[in-house]
C-alpha positions as CSV (number, residue, x, y, z in Angstrom):
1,X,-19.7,16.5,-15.1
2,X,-17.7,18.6,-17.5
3,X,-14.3,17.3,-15.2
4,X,-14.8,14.0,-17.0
5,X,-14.7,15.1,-20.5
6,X,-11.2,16.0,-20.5
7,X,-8.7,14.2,-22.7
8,X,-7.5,12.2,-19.8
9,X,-11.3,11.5,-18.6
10,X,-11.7,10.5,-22.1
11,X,-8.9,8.0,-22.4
12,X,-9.8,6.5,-19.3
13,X,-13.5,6.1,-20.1
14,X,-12.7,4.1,-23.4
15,X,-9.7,2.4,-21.8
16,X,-12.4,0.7,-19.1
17,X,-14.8,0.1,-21.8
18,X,-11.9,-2.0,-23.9
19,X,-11.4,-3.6,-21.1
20,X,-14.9,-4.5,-19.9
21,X,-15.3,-5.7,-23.7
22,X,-12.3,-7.7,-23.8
23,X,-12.7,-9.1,-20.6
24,X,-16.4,-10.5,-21.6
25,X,-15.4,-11.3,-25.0
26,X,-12.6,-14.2,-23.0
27,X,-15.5,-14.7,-21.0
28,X,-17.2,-15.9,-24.0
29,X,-14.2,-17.8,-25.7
30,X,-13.9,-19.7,-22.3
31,X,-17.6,-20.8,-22.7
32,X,-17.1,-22.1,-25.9
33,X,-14.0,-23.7,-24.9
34,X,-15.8,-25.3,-22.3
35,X,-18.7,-26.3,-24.1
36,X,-16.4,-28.3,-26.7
37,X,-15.2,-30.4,-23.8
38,X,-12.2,-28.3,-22.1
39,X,-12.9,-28.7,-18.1
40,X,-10.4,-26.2,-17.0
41,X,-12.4,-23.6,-18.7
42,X,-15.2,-23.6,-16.9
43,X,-13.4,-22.0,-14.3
44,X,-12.0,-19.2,-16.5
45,X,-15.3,-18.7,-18.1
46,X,-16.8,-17.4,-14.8
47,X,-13.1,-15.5,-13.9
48,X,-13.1,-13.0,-17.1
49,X,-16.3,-11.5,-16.1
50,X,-15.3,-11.0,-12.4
51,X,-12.5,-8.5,-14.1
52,X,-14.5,-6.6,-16.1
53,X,-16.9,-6.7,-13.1
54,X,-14.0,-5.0,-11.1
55,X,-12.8,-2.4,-14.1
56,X,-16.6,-1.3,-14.0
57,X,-16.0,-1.0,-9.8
58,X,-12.8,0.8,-10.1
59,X,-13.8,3.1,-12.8
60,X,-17.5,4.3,-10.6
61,X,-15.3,4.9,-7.6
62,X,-13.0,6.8,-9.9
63,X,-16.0,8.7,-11.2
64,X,-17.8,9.2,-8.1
65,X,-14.2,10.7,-6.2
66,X,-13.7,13.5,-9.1
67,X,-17.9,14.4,-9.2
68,X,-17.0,14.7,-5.3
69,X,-17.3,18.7,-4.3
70,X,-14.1,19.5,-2.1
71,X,-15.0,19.8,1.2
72,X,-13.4,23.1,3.3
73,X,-11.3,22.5,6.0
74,X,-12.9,23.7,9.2
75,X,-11.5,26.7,11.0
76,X,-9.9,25.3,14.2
77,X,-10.7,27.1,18.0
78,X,-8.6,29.5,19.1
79,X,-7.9,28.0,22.4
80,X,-5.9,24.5,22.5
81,X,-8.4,21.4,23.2
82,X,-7.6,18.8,25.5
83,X,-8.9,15.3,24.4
84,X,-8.3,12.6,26.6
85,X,-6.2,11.7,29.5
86,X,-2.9,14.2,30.1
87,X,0.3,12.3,29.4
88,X,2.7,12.0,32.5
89,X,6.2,12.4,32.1
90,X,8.4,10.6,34.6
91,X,10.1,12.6,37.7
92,X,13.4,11.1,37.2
93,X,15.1,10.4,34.1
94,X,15.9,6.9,32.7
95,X,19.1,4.6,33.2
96,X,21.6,4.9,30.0
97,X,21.0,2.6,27.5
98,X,23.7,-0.3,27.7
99,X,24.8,0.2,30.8
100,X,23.4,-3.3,32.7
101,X,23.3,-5.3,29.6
102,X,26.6,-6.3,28.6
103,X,25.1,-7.7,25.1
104,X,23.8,-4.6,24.2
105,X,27.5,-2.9,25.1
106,X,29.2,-5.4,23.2
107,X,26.9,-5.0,20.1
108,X,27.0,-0.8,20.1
109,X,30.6,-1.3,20.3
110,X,30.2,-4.0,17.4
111,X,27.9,-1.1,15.3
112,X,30.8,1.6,16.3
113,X,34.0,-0.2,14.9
114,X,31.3,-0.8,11.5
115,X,31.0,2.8,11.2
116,X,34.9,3.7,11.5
117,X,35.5,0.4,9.2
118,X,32.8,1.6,5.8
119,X,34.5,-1.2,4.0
120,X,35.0,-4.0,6.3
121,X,33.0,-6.7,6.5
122,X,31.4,-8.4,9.6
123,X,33.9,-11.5,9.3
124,X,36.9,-8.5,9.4
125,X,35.9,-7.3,13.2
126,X,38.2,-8.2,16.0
127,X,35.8,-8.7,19.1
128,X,34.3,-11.6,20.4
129,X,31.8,-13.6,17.8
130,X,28.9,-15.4,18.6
């Protein structure tokens, strides 16, 4: 408990009780407005407390996580743990990228000529457009 009497603690505290007070006090000046006739007011008069509902929720959780004791990290095993299936690796090694797909060629050649032009622009390249 004494984690949440430090000047930041404290500014936080009072900054989610403004808030809660402010957001209740619209609440309030929504009723009224309402009561005098306003129909769009109703709605905000039941909105304002849902935020000062959720400053109230944020600021437990906030309270809660810092009161939390710090949990130790568990010493691992010495030996390495298999969990689940091994992963197969393939006997024979994949085709090269590009080499049956002539769009692919033409668009790595495309993303070459970019980087050897920094300043050009895509209207400036000389191969085929689509």
């Amino acid at each position: 408990m004494k984690g949440l009497l430090t000047p930041a603690w404290i500014l936080r505290h009072v900054v989610a009780l403004v808030l809660v007070v402010a957001f209740l006090v619209l609440g309030w000046w929504q009723y009224t407005r309402a009561a005098d006739g306003n129909a769009l007011s109703w709605g905000y008069m039941f909105q304002w407390p849902v935020f000062a509902g959720f400053v109230v929720f944020l600021w437990w959780r906030e309270v809660k996580l810092a009161t939390k004791p710090e949990r130790k990290p568990e010493k691992l095993p010495d030996s390495p743990v298999t969990v689940g299936r091994p992963i197969r690796v393939p006997s024979r090694p994949a085709a090269e990228p590009g080499d049956d797909d002539p769009e692919l060629v033409a668009y790595n050649d495309y993303l070459a000529w970019l980087n050897a032009h920094p300043g050009a622009r895509p209207g400036d390249y000389p191969g085929p457009q689509r």
